[in-house]
Structures are given as structure tokens and as C-alpha cells.
N, C-alpha and C positions, 0 to 999 in steps of 0.2 A: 596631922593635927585635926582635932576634932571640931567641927563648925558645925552651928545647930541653924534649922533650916524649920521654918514653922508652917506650919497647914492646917486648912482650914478648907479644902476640897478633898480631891482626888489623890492627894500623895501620902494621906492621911491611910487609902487603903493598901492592906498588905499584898494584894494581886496586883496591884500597881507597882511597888514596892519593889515584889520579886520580878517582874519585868524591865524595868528601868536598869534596875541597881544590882538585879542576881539572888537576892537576899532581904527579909525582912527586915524593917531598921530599929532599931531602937525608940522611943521616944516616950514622952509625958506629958499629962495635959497641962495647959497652959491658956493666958487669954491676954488680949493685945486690947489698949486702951486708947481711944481717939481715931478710930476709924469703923466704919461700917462697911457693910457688902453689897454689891451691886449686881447684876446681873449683865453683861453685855453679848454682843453678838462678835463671834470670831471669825476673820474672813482668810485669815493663815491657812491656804488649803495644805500647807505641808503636814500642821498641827491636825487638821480636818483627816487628812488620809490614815492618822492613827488611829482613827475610828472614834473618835472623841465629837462629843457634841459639838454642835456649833453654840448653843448657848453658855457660857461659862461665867462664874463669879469671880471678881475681883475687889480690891481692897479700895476703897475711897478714903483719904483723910480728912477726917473733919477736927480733930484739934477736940473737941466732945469729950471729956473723960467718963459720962457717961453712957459712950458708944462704946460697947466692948464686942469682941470677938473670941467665940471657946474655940479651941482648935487644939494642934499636936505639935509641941517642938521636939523635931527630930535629930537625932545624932547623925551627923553625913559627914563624909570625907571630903575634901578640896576636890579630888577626882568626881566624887558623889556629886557634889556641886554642881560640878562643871555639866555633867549628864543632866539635872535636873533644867539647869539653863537652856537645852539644846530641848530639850523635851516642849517648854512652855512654849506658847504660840510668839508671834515674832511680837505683838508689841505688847508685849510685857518684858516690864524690870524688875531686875532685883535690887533692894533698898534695906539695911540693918536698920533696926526697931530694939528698943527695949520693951520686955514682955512684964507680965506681972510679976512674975517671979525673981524679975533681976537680970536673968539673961540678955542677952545680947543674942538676935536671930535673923537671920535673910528670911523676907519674907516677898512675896509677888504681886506685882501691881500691873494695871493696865496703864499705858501712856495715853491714849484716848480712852473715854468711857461715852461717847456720844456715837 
């Protein structure tokens, strides 16, 4: 079953892409209403030791329909999924969003932003 999975960093690149998943993924641009981006500090050293910065963006809701986000919603497998989950830093969640488009997409948030 095909689950679309939207970006607006790092998953968005295809060297990511073929690392994680084995393969470049499909996807199309797309933009997410009512949240902005934030920048926070990662202290996940498991996520740290993949060689990923420690500073990282994540999604804030603000309810703003004039707060939009361009990004990539990507075609991912449940398998795909499940990897992309184990990849993010530990406090980050995954939360479905409707996109502009219509879609329905897992997109990535931090549980603390402070």
C-alpha cells in the first residue's frame, strides 16, 4: 500500500533517499498550510552518529493558513515508513496532515521545540 510521507528537509534528497530506502523515491511538489519551521538543537546522539547535524528543522503548528511550507510528498511503502521512523531523531513524531493538494501525508515534528 502506497502511503505518502512529505519533506521539507533532508528526505527530500535523492543521496538520502538511496541510503535509507535503497532507491530514489518518487514524489511531487506540494505545500502544507498552518505550520511554520523552526530550527532546533538534536541531542539524539544515535541520530548525531549518522553524521547529521545537530541543528535540524522541524514543523510548528500554528493554525495560520497564511503559514505555508513547499516541500516534496513522497511515495513510500509501510516498510519505507517504518525505516524513515527509525531514521528521525528520537523526539520526533509522526502526525497525518492534509496537504494542498488534497492528499493525506505523515509529516515530522519535534515533541519539544525548546
Amino acid at each position: 500500500m502506497t502511503e505518502y510521507l512529505f519533506s521539507y528537509g533532508t528526505l527530500q534528497k535523492e543521496k538520502t533517499q538511496i541510503a535509507l530506502f535503497g532507491r530514489p523515491l518518487h514524489g511531487s511538489a506540494d505545500m502544507l498550510r498552518g505550520y511554520r519551521i523552526a530550527t532546533i538543537e538534536i541531542t539524539d546522539e544515535a541520530f548525531l552518529s549518522k553524521g547529521e547535524e545537530k541543528s535540524q528543522r522541524t514543523l510548528i503548528l500554528t493554525n495560520n493558513k497564511n503559514d505555508t511550507i513547499k516541500g516534496t510528498v513522497l511515495e513510500v511503502t509501510n516498510e519505507e515508513l517504518a525505516v524513515a521512523d527509525a531514521y528521525e531523531p528520537a523526539n520526533y513524531k509522526r502526525i497525518n496532515v492534509q496537504l494542498e493538494s488534497g492528499k493525506h501525508a505523515w509529516i515530522y515534528v519535534a515533541t519539544e521545540t525548546t
